[in-house]
Chimera marker file (.cmm) of the C-alpha trace (Angstrom):
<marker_set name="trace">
<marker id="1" x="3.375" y="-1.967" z="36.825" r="1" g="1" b="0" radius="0.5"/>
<marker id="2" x="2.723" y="1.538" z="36.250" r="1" g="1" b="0" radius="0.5"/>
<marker id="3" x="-0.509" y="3.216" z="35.674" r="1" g="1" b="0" radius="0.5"/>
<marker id="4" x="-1.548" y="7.015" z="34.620" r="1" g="1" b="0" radius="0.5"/>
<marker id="5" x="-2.770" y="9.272" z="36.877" r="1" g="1" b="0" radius="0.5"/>
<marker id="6" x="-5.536" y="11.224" z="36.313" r="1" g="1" b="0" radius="0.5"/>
<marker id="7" x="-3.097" y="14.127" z="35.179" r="1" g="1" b="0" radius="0.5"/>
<marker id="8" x="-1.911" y="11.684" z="32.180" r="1" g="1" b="0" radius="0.5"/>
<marker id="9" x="1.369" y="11.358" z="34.753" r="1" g="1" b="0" radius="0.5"/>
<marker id="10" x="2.544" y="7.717" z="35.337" r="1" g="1" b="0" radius="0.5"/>
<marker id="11" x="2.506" y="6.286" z="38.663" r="1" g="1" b="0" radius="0.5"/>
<marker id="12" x="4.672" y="3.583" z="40.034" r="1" g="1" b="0" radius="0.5"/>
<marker id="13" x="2.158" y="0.705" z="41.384" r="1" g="1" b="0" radius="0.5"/>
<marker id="14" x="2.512" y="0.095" z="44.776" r="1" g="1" b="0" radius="0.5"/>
<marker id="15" x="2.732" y="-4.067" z="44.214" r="1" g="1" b="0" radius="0.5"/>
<marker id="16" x="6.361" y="-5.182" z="44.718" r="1" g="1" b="0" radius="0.5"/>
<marker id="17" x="8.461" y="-6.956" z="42.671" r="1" g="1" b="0" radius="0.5"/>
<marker id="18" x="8.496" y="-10.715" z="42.954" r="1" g="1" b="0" radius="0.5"/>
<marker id="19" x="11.039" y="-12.176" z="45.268" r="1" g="1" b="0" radius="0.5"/>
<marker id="20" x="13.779" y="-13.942" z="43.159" r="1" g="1" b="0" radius="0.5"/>
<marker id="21" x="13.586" y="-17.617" z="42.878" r="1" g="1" b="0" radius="0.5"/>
<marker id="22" x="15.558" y="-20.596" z="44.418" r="1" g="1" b="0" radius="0.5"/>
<marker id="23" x="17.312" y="-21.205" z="41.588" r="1" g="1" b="0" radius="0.5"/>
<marker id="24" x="17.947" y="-17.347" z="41.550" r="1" g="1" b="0" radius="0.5"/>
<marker id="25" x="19.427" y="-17.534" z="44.981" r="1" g="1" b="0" radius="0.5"/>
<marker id="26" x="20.958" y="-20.579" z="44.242" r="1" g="1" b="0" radius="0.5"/>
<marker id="27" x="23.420" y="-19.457" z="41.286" r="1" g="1" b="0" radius="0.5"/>
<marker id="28" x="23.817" y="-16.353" z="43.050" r="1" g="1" b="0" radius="0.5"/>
<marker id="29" x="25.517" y="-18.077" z="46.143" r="1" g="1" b="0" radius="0.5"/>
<marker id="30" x="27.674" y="-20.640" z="43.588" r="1" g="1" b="0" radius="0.5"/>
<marker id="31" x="28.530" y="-17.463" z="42.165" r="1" g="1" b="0" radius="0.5"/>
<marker id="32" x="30.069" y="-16.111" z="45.206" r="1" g="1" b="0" radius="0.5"/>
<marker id="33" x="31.730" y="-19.571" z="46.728" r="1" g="1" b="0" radius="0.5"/>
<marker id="34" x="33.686" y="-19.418" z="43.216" r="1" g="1" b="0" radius="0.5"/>
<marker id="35" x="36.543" y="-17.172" z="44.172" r="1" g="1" b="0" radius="0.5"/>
<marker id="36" x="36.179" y="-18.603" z="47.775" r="1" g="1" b="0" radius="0.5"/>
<marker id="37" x="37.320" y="-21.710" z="46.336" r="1" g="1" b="0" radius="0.5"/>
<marker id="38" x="39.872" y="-20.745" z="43.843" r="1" g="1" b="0" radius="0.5"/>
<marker id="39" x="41.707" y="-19.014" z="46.769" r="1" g="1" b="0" radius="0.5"/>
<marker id="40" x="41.483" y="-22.485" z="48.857" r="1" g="1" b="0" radius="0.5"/>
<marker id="41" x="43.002" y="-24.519" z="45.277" r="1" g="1" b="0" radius="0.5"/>
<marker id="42" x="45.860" y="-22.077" z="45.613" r="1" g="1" b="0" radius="0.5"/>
<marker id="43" x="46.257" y="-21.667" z="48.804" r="1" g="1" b="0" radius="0.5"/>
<marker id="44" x="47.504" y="-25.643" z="48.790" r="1" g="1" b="0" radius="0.5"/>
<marker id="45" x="49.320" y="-25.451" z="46.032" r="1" g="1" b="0" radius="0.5"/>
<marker id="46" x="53.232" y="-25.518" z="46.858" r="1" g="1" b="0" radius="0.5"/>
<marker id="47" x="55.318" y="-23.716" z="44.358" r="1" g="1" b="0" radius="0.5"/>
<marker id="48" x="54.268" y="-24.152" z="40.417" r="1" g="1" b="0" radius="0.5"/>
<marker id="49" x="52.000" y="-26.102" z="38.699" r="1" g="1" b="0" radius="0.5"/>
<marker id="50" x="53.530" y="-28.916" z="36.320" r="1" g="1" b="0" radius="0.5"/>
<marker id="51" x="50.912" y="-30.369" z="35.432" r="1" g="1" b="0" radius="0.5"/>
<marker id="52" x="47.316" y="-29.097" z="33.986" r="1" g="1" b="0" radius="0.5"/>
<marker id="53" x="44.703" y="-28.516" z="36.502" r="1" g="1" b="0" radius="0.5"/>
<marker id="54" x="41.097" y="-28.538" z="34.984" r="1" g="1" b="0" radius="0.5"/>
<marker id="55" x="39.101" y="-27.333" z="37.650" r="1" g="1" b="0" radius="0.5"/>
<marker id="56" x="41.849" y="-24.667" z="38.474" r="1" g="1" b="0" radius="0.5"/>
<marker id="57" x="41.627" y="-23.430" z="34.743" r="1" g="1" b="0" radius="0.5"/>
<marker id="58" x="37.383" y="-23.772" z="35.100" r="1" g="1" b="0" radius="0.5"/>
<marker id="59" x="37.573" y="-21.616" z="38.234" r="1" g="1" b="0" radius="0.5"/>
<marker id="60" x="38.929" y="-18.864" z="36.589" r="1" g="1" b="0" radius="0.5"/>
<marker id="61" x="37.646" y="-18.972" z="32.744" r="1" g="1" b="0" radius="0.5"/>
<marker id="62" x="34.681" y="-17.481" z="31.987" r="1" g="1" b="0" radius="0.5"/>
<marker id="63" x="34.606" y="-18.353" z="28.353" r="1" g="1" b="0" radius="0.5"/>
<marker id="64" x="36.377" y="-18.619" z="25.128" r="1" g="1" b="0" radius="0.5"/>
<marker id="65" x="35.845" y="-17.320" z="21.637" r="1" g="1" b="0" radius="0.5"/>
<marker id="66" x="37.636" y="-18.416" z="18.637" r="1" g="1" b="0" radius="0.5"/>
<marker id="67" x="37.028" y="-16.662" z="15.546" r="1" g="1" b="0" radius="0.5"/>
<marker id="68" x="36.699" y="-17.363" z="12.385" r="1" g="1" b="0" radius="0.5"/>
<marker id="69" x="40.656" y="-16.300" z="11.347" r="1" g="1" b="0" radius="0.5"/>
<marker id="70" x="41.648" y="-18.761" z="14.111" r="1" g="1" b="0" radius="0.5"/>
<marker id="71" x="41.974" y="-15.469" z="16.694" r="1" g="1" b="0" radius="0.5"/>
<marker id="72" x="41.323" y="-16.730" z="20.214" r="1" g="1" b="0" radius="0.5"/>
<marker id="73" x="39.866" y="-14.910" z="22.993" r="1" g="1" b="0" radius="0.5"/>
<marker id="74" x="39.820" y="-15.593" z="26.562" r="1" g="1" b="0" radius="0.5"/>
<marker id="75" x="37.785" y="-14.277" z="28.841" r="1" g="1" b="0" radius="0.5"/>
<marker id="76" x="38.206" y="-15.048" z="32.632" r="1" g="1" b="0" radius="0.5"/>
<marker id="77" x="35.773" y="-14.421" z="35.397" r="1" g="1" b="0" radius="0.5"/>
<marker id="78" x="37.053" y="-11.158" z="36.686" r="1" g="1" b="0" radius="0.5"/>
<marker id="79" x="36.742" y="-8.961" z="33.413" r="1" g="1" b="0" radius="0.5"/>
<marker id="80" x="39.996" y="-9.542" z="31.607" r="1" g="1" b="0" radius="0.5"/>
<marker id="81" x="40.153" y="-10.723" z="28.473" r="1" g="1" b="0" radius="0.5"/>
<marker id="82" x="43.302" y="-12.143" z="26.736" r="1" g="1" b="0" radius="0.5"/>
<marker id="83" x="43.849" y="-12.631" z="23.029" r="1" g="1" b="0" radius="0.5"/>
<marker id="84" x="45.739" y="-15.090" z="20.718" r="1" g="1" b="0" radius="0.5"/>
<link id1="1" id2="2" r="1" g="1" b="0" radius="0.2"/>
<link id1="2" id2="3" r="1" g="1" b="0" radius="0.2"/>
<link id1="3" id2="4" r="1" g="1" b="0" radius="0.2"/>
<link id1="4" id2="5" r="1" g="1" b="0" radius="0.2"/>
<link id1="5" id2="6" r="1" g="1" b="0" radius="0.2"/>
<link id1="6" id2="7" r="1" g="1" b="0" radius="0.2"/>
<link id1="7" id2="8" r="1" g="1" b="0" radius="0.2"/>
<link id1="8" id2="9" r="1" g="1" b="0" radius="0.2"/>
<link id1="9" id2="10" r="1" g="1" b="0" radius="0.2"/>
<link id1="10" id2="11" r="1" g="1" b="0" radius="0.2"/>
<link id1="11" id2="12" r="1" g="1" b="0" radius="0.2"/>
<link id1="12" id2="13" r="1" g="1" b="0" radius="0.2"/>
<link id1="13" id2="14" r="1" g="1" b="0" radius="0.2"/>
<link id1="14" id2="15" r="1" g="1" b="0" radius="0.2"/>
<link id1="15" id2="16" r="1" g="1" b="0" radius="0.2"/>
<link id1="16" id2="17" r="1" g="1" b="0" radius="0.2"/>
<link id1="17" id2="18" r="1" g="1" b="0" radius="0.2"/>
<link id1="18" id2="19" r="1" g="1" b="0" radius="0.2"/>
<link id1="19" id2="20" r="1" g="1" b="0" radius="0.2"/>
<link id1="20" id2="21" r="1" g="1" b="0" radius="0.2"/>
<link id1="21" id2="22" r="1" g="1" b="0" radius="0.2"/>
<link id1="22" id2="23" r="1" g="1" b="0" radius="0.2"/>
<link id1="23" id2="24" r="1" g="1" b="0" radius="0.2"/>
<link id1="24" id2="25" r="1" g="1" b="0" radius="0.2"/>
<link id1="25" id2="26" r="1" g="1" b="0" radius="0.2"/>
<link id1="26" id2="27" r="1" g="1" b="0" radius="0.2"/>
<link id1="27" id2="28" r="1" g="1" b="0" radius="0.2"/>
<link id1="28" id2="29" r="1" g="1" b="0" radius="0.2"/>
<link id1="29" id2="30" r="1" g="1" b="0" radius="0.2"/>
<link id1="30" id2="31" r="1" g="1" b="0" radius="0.2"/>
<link id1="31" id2="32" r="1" g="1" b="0" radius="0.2"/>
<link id1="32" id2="33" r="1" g="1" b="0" radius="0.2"/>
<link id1="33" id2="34" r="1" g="1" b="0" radius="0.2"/>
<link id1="34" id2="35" r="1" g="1" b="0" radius="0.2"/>
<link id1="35" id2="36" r="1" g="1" b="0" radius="0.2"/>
<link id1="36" id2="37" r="1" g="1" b="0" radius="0.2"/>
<link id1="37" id2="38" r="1" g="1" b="0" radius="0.2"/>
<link id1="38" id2="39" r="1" g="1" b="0" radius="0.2"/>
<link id1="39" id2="40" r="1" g="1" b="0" radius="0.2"/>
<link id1="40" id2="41" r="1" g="1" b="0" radius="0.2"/>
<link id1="41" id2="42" r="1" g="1" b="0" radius="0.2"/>
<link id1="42" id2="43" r="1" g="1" b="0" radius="0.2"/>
<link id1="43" id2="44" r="1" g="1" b="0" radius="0.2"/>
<link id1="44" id2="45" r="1" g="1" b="0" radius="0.2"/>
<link id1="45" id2="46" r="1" g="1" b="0" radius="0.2"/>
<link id1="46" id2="47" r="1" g="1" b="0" radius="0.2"/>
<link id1="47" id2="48" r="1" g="1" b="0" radius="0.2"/>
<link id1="48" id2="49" r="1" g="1" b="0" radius="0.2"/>
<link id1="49" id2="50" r="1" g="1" b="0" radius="0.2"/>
<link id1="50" id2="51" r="1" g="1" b="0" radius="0.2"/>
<link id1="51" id2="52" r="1" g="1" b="0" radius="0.2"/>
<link id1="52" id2="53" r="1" g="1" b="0" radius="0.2"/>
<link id1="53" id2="54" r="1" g="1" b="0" radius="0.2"/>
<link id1="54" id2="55" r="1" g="1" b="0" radius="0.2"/>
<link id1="55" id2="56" r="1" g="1" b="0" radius="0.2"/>
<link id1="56" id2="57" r="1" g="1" b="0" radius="0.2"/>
<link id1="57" id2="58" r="1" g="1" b="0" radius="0.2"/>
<link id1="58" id2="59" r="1" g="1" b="0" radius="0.2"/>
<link id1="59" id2="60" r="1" g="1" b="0" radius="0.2"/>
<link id1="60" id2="61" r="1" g="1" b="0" radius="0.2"/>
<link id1="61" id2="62" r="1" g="1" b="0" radius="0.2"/>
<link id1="62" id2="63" r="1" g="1" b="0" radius="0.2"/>
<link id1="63" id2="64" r="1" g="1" b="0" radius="0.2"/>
<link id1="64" id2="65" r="1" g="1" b="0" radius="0.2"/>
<link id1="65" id2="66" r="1" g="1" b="0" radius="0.2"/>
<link id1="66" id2="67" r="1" g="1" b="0" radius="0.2"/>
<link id1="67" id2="68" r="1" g="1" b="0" radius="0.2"/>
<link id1="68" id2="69" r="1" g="1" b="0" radius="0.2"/>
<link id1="69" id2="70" r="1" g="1" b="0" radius="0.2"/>
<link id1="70" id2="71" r="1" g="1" b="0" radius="0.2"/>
<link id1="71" id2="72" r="1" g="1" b="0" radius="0.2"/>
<link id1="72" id2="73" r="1" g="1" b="0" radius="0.2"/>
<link id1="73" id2="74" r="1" g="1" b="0" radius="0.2"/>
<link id1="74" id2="75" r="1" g="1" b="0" radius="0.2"/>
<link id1="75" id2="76" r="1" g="1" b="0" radius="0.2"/>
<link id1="76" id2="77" r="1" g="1" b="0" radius="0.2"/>
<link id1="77" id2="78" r="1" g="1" b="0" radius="0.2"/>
<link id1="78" id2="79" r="1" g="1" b="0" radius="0.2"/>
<link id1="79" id2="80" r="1" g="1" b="0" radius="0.2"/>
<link id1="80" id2="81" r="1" g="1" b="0" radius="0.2"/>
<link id1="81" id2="82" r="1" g="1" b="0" radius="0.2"/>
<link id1="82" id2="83" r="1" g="1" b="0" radius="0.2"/>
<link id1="83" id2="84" r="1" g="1" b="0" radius="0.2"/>
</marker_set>
């Protein structure tokens, strides 16, 4: 909250933020096991997949877009984005 000093200058109050929530902290730390367990489904993996693997493909998805023209875009869950 910040208030006006008696300059007309704001001032930063000196209450603190909130601390975030459980559920905060919650999503936070499934956000970070994520990759942690991505690397474990790979890591037992032997040689190529030959079959479809839905929690392999939901570790690493983000989302997907499909436009209106049919145009699909995929976006996975470190930033890239392929489209179709």
């Amino acid at each position: 909250m910040n208030t006006m000093s008696p300059k007309g200058q704001p001032q930063k109050s000196a209450i603190p933020p909130p601390p975030p929530s459980v559920a905060t902290i919650s999503a936070q730390e499934a956000q970070s096991e994520r990759p942690a367990d991505f690397i474990k489904v790979l890591k037992v993996q032997d040689g190529t997949f030959s079959v479809f693997v839905g929690s392999l493909w939901g570790s690493m998805v983000e989302f997907i877009t499909v436009g209106r023209n049919k145009e699909i875009t995929v976006a996975f869950r470190d930033g890239t984005e392929l489209q179709a």
